[in-house]
C-alpha positions in Angstrom: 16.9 -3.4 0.2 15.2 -4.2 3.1 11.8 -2.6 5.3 11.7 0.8 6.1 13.1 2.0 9.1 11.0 4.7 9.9 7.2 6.0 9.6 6.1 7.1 5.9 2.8 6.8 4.4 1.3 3.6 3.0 -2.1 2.5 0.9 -4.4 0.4 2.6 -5.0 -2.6 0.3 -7.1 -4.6 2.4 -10.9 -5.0 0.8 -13.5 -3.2 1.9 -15.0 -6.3 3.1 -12.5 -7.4 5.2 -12.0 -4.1 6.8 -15.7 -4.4 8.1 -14.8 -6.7 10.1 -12.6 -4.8 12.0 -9.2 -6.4 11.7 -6.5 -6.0 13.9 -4.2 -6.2 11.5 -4.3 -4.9 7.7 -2.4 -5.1 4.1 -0.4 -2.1 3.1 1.3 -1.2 0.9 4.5 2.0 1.2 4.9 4.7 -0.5 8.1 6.8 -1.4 9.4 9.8 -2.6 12.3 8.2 -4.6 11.0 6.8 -8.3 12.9 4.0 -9.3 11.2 3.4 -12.5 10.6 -0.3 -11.2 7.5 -1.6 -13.2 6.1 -2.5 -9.5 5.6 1.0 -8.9 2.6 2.9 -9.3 2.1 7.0 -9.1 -0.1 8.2 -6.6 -0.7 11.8 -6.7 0.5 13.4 -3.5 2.0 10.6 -2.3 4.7 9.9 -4.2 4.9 6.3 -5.8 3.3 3.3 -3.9 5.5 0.1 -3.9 3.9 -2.9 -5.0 6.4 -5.2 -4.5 6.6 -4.1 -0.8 3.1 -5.6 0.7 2.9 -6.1 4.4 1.1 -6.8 7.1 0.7 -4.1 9.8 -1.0 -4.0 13.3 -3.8 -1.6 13.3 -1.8 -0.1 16.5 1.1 1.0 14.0 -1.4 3.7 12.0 -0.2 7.2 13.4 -2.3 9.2 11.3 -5.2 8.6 8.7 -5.8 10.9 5.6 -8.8 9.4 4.6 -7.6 9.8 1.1 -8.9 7.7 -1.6 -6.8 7.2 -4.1 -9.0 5.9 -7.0 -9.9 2.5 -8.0 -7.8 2.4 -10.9 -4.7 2.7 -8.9 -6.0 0.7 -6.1 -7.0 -1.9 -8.8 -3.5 -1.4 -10.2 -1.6 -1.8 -7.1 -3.5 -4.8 -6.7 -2.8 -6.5 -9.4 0.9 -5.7 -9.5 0.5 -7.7 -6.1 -1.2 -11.1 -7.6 1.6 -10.9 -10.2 4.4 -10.8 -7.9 3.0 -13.5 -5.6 1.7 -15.6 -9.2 -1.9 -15.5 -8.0 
């Protein structure tokens, strides 16, 4: 299975931190409509299921539209973590 070919929506999972900096490129992380039931997934109300095991790295000229949605820090912390597992960090 390889990288999305088209536009869908995606979690920002670059820190806070970082993003003050005003980066011109950010961590993200895709979500989908299709549940797989993969233990890298996590739910995300309204959004379908964000895949963990999908982080990239995207130009900040690749965002076509911003929500401004937070999805909580227990799934952002989740996502997270899913991420430092699958990397062994």
């Amino acid at each position: 299975m390889g990288e999305a070919g088209y536009v869908r929506p995606a979690i920002v999972v670059t820190s806070d931190e970082v993003l003050e900096f005003r980066q011109h490129a950010i961590a993200v992380v895709p979500c989908t409509t299709t549940k797989r039931g993969w233990l890298s997934e996590v739910d995300i109300t309204g959004f379908g299921v964000a895949q963990a095991h999908l982080p990239t790295t995207i130009s900040v000229d690749r965002i076509v539209e911003t929500t401004e949605t937070n999805i909580g820090s227990v799934a952002l912390h989740q996502i997270r973590e899913l991420i430092s597992d699958l990397l062994g960090i």
